[in-house]
C-alpha positions in Angstrom: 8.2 -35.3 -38.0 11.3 -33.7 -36.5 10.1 -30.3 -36.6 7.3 -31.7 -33.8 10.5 -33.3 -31.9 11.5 -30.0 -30.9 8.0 -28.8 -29.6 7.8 -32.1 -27.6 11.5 -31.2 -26.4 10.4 -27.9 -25.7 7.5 -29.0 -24.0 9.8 -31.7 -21.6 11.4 -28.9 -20.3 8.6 -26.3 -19.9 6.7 -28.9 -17.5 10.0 -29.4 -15.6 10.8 -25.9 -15.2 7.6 -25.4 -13.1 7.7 -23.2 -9.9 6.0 -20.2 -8.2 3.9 -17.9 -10.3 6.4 -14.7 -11.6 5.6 -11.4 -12.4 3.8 -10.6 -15.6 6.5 -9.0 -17.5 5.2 -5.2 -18.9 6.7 -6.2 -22.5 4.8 -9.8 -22.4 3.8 -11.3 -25.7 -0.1 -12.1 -26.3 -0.4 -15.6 -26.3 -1.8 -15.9 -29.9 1.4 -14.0 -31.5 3.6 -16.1 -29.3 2.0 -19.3 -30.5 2.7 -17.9 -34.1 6.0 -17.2 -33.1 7.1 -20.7 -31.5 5.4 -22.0 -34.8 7.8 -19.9 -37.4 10.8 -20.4 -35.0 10.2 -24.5 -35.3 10.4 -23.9 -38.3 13.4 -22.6 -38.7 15.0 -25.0 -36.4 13.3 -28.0 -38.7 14.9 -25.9 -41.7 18.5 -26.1 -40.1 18.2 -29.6 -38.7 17.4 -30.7 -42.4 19.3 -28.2 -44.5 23.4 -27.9 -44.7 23.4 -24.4 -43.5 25.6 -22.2 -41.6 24.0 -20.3 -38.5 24.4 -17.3 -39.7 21.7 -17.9 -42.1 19.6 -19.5 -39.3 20.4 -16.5 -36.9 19.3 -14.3 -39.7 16.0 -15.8 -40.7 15.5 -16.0 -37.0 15.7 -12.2 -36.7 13.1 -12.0 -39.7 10.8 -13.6 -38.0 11.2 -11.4 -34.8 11.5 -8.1 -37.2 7.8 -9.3 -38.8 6.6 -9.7 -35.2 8.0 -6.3 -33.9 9.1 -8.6 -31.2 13.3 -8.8 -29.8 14.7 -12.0 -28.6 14.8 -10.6 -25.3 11.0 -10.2 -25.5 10.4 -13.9 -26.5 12.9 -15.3 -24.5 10.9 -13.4 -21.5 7.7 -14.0 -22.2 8.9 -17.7 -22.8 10.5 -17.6 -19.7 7.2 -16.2 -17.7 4.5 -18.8 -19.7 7.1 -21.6 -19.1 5.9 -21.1 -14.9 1.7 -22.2 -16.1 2.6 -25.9 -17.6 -1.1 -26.2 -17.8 -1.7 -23.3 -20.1 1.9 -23.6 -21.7 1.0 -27.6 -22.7 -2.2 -25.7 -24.3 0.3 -23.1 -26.1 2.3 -25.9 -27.5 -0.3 -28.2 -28.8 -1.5 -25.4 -30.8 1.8 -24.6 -32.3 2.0 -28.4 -33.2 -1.5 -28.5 -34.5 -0.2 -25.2 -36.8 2.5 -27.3 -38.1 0.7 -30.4 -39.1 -1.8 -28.0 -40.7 1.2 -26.5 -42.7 2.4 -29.9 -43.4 -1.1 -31.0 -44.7 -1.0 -28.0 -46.3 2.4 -28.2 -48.4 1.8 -32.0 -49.2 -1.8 -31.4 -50.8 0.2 -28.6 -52.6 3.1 -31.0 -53.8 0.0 -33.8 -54.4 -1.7 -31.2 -56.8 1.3 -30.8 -58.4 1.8 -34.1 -59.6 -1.5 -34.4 -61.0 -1.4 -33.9 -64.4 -4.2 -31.4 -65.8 -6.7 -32.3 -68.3 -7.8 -29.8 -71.4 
């Protein structure tokens, strides 16, 4: 439940930050690869919240997930920057990413349930 506390923090400040439409940065993420992106990141930050872990560890799992997207933190924090200015849309972009996570979740516990079960021969 914490990793969706972030996404709702996030959220907070993306509707608050609303002001006049910016220019479309030339290196701006597509929407569906940013969406995946906020998704791993939140996990991370759930990861660290719930872990005892130093932040080098978090800063380098971090740059994983931006080596596997062939994205920089610049990039993100850009494009993150320029969909923040559309709370509509962004609200949109968010939900997604929370649906994602409770899918994961559902995902993991039926994994842990199988588990558990034991098998019959």
């Amino acid at each position: 439940m914490t990793k969706y506390l972030g996404i709702v923090g996030l959220l907070l400040l993306l509707l608050a930050g609303c002001s006049e439409s910016p220019e479309k940065p030339d290196n701006l993420i597509p929407q569906k690869k940013y969406v995946d992106l906020m998704v791993e990141l939140q996990l991370v930050r759930s990861y660290a919240d719930n872990t005892q872990t130093d932040s080098t560890t978090i800063d380098s799992l971090t740059q994983v997930i931006f080596k596997k997207y062939k994205v920089s933190a610049q990039q993100f924090r850009t494009s993150h920057d320029y969909y923040q200015h559309f709370p509509k849309k962004q609200k949109e972009r968010v939900e997604q990413a929370i649906e994602e996570l409770k899918m994961d979740q559902v995902s993991v516990d039926s994994t842990d349930f199988e588990r558990q079960i034991p098998k019959h021969h």
